[in-house]
N, C-alpha and C positions, 0 to 999 in steps of 0.2 A: 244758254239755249232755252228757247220755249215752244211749249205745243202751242196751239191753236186751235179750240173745240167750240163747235158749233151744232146746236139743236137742231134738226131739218126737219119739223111736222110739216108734210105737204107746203113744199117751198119751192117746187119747180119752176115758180114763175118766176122768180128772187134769186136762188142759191147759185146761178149760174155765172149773174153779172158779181156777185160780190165773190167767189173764188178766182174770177179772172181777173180783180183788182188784185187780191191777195197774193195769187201767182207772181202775177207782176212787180210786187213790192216785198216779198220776201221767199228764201226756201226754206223756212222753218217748217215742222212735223204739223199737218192740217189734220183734224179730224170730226169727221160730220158721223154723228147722230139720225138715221130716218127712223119713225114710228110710224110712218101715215099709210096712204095707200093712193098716195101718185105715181107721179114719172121722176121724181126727186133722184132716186138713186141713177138711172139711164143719164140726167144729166149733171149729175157727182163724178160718174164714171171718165167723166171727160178730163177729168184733172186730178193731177200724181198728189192724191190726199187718201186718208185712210178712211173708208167707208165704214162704218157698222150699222144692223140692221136690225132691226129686233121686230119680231112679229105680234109680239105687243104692243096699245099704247102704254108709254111710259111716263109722257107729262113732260113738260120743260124741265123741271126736277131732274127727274128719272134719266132723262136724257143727259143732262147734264155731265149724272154722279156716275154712270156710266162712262163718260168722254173723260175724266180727270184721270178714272181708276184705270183707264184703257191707255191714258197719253202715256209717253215715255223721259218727259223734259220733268225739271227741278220746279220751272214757273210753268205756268197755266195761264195759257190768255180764252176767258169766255165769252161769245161775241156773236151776237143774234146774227138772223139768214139776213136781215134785211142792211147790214151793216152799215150802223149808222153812225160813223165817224169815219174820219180823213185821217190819211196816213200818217200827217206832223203828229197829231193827238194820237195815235196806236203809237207812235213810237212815245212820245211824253208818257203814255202810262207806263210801257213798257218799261223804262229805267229807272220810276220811281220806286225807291227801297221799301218794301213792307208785307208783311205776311200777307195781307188783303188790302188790295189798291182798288177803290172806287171809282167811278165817274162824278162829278159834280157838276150837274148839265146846264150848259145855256141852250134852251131849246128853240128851234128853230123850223117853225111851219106848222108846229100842233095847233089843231083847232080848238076855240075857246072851250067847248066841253068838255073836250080832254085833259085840257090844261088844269081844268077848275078839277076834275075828279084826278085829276096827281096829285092837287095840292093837297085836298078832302082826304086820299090814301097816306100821305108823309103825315097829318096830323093826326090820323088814327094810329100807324105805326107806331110813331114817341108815346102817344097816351098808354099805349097795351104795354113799351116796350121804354122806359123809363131809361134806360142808359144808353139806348141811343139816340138821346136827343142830341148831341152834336156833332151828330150829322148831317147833311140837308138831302141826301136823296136816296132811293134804297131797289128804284127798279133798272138803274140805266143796263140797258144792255150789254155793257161791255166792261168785264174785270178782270183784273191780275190777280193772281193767288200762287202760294205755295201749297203745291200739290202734297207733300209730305204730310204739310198741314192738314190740308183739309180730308186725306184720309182719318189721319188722326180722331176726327171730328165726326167721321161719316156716320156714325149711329146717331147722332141729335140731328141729321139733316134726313126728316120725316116727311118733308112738302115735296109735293111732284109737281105742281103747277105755276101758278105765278107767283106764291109767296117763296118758292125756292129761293130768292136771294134774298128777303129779309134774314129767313132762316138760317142760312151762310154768314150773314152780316152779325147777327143774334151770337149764334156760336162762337166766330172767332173772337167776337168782345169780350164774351162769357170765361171762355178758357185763357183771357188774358194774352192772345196775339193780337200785335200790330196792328192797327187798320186806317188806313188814311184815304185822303181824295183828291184829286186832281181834276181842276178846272176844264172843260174842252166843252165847243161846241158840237151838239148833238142833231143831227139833221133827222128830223120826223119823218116818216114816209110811210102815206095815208091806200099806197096802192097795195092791195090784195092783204091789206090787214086783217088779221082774226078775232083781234082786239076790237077794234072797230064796227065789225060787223055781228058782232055778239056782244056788245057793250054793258047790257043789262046785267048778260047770268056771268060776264068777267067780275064786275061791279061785287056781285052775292058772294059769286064763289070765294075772290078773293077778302072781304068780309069774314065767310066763314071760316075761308084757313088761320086768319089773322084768331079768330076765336080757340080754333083747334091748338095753333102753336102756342097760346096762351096756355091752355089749359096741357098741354105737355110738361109746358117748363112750369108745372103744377104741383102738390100734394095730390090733386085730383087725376093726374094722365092715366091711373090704371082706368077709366072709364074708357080711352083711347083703344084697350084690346076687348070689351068686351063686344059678343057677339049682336049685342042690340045696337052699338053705334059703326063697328064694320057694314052692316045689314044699312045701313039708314045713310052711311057715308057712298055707299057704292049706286045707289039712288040716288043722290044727289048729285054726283058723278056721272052718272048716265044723264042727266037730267040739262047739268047745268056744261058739262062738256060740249 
């Protein structure tokens, strides 16, 4: 058996068509995530999946570690609003054995900018993060995990936004679970992106968490609680959000 947990930041225009694929293809336990303040939840409502709703934002992170602690399955499937893979490939993940099952993307419709700042982010990854270098990718949208696991884990998973799946990926290497990848093509879709439309402060921020989780898995991370970089981090956050 597996959940099925998906982030919903203002995804009304998205979440509708990719839960009525999923409907369609399987009745495993669904559970969406909203933080925002659309109509996200009115069209969640429309299909037998588990709503949570938080009146905070929480971040894709936050959302996430939320969705895993809230499922009820053994496996964990994580899988962006905009679902960007085809049913053959959710099942191919699905069956492959290992504590953390990756995507390993042949992408398909990113435009060239994007492309070039993927590839600029996987090489700044390896450099920070030395033992994952063999791997080839670290944002795809959509993976398998043991949930058991990853609570296990839950105190070193510190990132709320886009670097939440390095830092997943980081963790289970570190504490010695499995982690493998599986090939599938990855369908890009460029429509009502937040990535896209905020490309600059995606570009910084995720920079700077790449710097933050550095400095966790540090001698240095007591710098992480003190009140001068909370202060300076929550500005940044308003800033680059």
């Amino acid at each position: 058996m597996i959940s099925i947990v998906i982030p919903a930041y203002n995804e009304e225009k998205r979440i509708g068509k990719t839960l009525k694929k999923l409907s369609s293809w399987t009745n495993t336990e669904i559970v969406v995530i909203f933080d925002g303040n659309d109509n996200t939840p009115q069209v969640v409502k429309k299909f037998p999946v588990k709503l949570l709703v938080s009146k905070r934002r929480l971040g894709k992170g936050g959302a996430l570690k939320v969705g895993i602690e809230k499922s009820s399955s053994e496996r964990v499937l994580l899988l962006d609003a905009d679902m960007p893979i085809t049913k053959e490939d959710m099942e191919k993940l699905t069956i492959e054995k290992g504590d953390l099952v990756l995507v390993k993307r042949k992408i398909i419709g990113m435009p060239f900018k994007r492309k070039f700042l993927h590839n600029a982010f996987i090489f700044m990854t390896k450099l920070f993060f030395p033992s994952l270098r063999g791997l080839a990718d670290f944002q795809g949208g959509v993976k398998v995990l043991d949930r058991r696991k990853a609570l296990s884990i839950k105190n070193e998973l510190v990132m709320q936004d886009f670097l939440f799946d390095v830092n997943l990926i980081y963790a289970f290497k570190r504490n010695g679970y499995q982690v493998k990848e599986v090939e599938i093509s990855y369908v890009h879709d460029e429509t009502d992106s937040k990535i896209s439309r905020n490309l600059l402060k995606v570009i910084m921020l995720m920079f700077l968490s790449l710097v933050k989780l550095r400095v966790f898995y540090s001698p240095l991370n007591g710098v992480l609680e003190t009140k001068t970089f909370m202060r300076m981090q929550t500005f940044i956050l308003k800033v680059l959000r």
